[in-house]
C-alpha positions in Angstrom: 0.0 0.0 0.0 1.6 3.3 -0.9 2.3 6.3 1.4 -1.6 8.2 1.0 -3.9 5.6 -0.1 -6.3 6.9 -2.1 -10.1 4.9 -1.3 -13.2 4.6 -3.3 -16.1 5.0 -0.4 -18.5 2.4 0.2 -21.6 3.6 -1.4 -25.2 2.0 -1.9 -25.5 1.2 -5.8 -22.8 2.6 -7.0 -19.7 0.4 -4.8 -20.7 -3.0 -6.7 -17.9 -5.3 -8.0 -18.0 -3.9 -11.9 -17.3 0.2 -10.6 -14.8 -1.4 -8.2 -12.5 -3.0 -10.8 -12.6 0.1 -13.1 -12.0 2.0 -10.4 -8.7 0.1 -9.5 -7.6 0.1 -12.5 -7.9 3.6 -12.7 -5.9 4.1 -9.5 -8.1 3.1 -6.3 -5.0 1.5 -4.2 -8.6 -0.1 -1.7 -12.0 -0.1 -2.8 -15.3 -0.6 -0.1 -17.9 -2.9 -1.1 -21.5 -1.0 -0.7 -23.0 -1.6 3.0 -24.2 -5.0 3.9 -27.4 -5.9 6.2 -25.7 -7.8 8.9 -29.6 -9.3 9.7 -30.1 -9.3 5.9 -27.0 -11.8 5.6 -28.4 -14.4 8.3 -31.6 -14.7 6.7 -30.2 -15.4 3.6 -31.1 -12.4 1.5 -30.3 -12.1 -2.3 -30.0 -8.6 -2.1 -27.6 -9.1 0.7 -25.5 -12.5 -0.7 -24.7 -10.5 -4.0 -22.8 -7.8 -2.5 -20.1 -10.5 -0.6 -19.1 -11.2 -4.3 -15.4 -10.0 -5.2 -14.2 -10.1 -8.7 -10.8 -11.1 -10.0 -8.6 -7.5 -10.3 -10.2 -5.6 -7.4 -8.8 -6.3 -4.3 -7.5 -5.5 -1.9 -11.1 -4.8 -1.1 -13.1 -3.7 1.9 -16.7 -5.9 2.8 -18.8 -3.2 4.9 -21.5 -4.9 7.3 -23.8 -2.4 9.4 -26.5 -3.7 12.2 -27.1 -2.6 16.0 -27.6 -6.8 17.2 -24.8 -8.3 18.6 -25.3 -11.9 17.3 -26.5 -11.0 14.0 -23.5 -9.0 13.8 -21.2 -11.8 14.6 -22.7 -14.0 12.4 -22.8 -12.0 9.6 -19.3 -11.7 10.2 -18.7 -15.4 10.2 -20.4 -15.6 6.8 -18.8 -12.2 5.4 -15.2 -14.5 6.2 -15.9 -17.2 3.7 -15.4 -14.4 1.0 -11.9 -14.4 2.1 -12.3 -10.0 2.1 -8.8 -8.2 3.0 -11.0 -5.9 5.4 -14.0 -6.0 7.4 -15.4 -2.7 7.9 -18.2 -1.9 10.3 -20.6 1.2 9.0 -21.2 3.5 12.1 -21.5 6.4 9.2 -24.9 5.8 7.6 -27.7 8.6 8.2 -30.2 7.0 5.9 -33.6 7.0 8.4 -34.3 3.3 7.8 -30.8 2.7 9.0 -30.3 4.7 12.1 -34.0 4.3 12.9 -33.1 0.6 13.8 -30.1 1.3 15.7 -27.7 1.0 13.2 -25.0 3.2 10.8 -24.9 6.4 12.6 -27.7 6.0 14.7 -24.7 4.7 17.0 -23.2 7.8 17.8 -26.1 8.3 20.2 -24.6 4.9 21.9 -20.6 5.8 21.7 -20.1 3.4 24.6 -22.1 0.6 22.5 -20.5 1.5 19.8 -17.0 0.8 21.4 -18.3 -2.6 22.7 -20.1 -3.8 19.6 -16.2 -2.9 17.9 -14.5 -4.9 20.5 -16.4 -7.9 19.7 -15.9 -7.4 16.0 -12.2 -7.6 16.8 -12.9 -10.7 18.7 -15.0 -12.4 16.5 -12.4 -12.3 13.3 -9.1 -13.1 12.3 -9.5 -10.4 9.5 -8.5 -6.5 9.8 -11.3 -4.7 10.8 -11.7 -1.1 10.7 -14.8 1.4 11.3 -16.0 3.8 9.1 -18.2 6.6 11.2 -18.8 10.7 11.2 -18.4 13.5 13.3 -21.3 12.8 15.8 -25.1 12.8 15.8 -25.3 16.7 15.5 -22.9 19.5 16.4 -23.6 19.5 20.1 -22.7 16.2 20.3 -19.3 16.2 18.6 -16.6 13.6 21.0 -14.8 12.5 18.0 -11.3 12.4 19.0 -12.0 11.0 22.2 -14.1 8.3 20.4 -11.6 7.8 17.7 -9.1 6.7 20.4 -11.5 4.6 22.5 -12.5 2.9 18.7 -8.4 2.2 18.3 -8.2 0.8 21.8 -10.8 -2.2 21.0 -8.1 -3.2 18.3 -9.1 -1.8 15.3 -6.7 -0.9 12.4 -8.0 2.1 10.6 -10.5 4.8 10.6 -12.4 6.4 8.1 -14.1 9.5 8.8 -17.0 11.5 7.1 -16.2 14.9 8.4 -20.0 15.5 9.1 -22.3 14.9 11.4 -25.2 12.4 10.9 -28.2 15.2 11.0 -26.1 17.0 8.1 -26.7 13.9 5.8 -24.5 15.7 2.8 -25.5 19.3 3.0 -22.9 22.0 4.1 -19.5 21.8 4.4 -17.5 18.8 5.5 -15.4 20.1 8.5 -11.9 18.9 7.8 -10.5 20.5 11.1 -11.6 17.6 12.9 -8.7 15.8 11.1 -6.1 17.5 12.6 -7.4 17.5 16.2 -7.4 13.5 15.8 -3.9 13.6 14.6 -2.6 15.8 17.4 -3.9 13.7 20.1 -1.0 11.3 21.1 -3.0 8.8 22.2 -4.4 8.1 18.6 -1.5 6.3 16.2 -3.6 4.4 13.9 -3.9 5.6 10.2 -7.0 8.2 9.6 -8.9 8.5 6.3 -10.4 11.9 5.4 -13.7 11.2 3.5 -16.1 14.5 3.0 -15.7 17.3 -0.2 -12.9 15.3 -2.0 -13.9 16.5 -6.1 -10.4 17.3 -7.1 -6.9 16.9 -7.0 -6.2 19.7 -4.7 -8.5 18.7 -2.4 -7.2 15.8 -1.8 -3.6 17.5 -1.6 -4.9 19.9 0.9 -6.6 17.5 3.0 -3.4 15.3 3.4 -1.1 18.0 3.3 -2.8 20.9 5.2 -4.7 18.3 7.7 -2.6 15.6 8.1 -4.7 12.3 6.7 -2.7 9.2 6.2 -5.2 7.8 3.3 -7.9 9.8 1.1 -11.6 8.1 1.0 -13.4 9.2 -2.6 -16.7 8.3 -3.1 -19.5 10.9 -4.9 -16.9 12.5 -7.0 -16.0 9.2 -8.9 -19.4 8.6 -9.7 -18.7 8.5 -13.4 -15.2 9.6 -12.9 -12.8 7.0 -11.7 -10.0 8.5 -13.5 -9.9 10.9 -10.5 -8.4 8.8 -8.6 -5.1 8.4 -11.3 -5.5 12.9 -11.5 -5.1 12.4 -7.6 -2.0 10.2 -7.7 -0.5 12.3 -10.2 -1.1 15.7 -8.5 0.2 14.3 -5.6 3.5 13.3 -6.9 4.2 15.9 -9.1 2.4 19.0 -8.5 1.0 19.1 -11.7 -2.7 18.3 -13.6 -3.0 14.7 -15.9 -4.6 15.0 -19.3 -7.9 14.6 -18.6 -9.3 11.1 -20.4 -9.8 11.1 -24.3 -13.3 10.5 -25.4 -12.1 7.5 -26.3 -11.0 5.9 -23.2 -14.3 7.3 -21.4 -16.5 5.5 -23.9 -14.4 2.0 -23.9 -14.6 2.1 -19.6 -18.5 3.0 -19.8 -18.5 0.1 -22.1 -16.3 -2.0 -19.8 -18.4 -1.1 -16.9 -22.0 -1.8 -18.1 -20.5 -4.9 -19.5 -19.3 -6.1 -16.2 -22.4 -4.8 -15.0 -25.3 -6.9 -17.0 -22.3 -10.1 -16.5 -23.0 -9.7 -12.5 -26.3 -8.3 -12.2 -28.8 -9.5 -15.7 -29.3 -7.2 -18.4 -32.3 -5.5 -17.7 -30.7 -4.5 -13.8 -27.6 -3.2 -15.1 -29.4 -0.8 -17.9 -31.6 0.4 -14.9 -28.5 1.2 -12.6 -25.9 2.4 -15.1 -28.3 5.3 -15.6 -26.6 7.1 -12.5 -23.2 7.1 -14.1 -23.3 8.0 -17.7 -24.0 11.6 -16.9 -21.0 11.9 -15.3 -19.1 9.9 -17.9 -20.0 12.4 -20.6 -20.8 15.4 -18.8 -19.2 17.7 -20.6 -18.8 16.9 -24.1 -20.9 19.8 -26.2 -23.9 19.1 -27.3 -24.5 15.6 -25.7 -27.6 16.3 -23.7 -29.7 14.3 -25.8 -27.6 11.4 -26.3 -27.1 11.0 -22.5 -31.2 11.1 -22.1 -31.5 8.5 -24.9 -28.9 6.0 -22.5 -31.1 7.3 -19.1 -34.6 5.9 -21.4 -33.2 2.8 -23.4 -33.5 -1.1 -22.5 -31.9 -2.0 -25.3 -27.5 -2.9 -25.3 -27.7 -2.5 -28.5 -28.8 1.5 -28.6 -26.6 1.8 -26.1 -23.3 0.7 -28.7 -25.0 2.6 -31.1 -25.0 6.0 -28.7 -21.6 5.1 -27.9 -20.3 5.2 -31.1 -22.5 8.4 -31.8 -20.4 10.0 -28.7 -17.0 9.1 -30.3 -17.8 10.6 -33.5 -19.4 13.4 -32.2 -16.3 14.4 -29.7 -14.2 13.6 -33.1 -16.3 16.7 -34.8 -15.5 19.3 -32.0 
């Protein structure tokens, strides 16, 4: 793992084992797998089963399990280890309602001292890394992270990610990267820190290591459709300077590549309906493509899709 790794976030329908290899090859030194029902696992849930699945080319990879009940959680993690993951990651970061309504995600950071013990007996139950992936606090009045980010380390963890906002924010505002720094400084913390939170550029993520003092760099909304930010990062990083941007070219064959891998893992007619969020930000800013991207958003058909490909390569050819 190099000095800074650079992270795709675990994120629901978009983390999935066909955005996780592109996004490797792109430059992703760890990816997350999306977040994983720990009760959903037990009872044997589809939904739940398909997301354990790791492909050939993208490890080392990160399988993230959320869930408030103790011996679901241990037995999801019993069942999570037959995937052979690198990482387990527990999700105390999620402010979805249905989420921290039961307990779960974020709605643990009203219960820090449940959260500590549910993490201790992660670490027990697993011969695997595990590492937790959480936010400032519930709200602003509620903000312990540093002493919770040492208590988390204590139960043997080996990493933390942090969302530098608090649950109630959801992803409004500003992520608040100071709280970086004030974990770093504490000398009871020595385990590595990810900033996650407002990463869409190069110098973003330069700042945040260089200015706040991250050991690793979590990406997640701002490679929707743009996984060559993580090689732009990588580059900035080492030389100061900006990457070409991709040709038209290379966008169109690793859309292709993705929705590809996609109908492979998923069916046809699943992968059409969820490659939808991504080709807007693969082509976003190629003149004139507004209709072209609204014909991939309508059609059900792989082979309009081909044929809208190839209308984007000769179309970026014209300009």
């Amino acid at each position: 793992m190099p000095d800074c790794p650079l992270v795709l976030a675990p994120m629901e329908d978009i983390s999935d084992p066909p955005f996780r290899v592109v996004c490797r090859q792109l430059g992703a030194d760890l990816v997350y797998s999306e977040f994983i029902s720990s009760e959903g696992l037990i009872r044997n849930a589809d939904k739940s089963k398909i997301k354990l699945d790791i492909f050939p080319g993208e490890r080392p990879v990160a399988i993230q399990v959320f869930g408030h009940n103790e011996q679901s959680m241990v037995e999801a993690i019993r069942l999570i280890e037959e995937v052979n993951p690198d990482i387990i990651d527990l999700n105390f970061g999620c402010p979805v309602k249905k989420v921290v309504s039961k307990g779960a995600g974020a709605g643990l950071l009203k219960e820090p001292d449940r959260m500590i013990e549910l993490t201790r007996l992660m670490v027990n139950a697993t011969s695997k890394p595990v590492t937790v992936k959480t936010r400032l606090g519930w709200d602003i009045k509620s903000i312990r992270i540093v002493d919770l980010c040492e208590k988390l380390q204590d139960t043997g963890i080996k990493a933390i990610a942090l969302h530098a906002r608090t649950a109630v924010q959801m992803y409004s505002g500003d992520a608040d990267w100071t709280w970086f720094e004030k974990i770093k400084e504490n000398p009871g913390f020595h385990i590595p820190l990810f900033g996650n939170g407002d990463v869409r550029s190069p110098e973003d993520a330069f700042r945040m290591k260089n200015q706040f003092g991250v050991d690793g760099i979590m990406v997640g909304r701002a490679a929707i459709g743009n996984p060559w930010l993580f090689r732009e990062i990588r580059h900035y990083m080492a030389q100061g300077s900006y990457l070409s941007p991709p040709s038209i070219d290379e966008r169109v064959s690793i859309c292709r590549q993705h929705l590809y891998e996609s109908i492979k893992w998923k069916g046809e007619r699943l992968a059409l309906l969820e490659m939808r969020k991504h080709y807007r930000h693969y082509f976003h800013d190629i003149p004139n493509i507004k209709p072209l991207r609204l014909k991939m958003c309508e059609t059900m058909s792989v082979d309009e899709i081909e044929d809208i490909l190839s209308q984007i390569t000769q179309r970026a050819r014209e300009y």
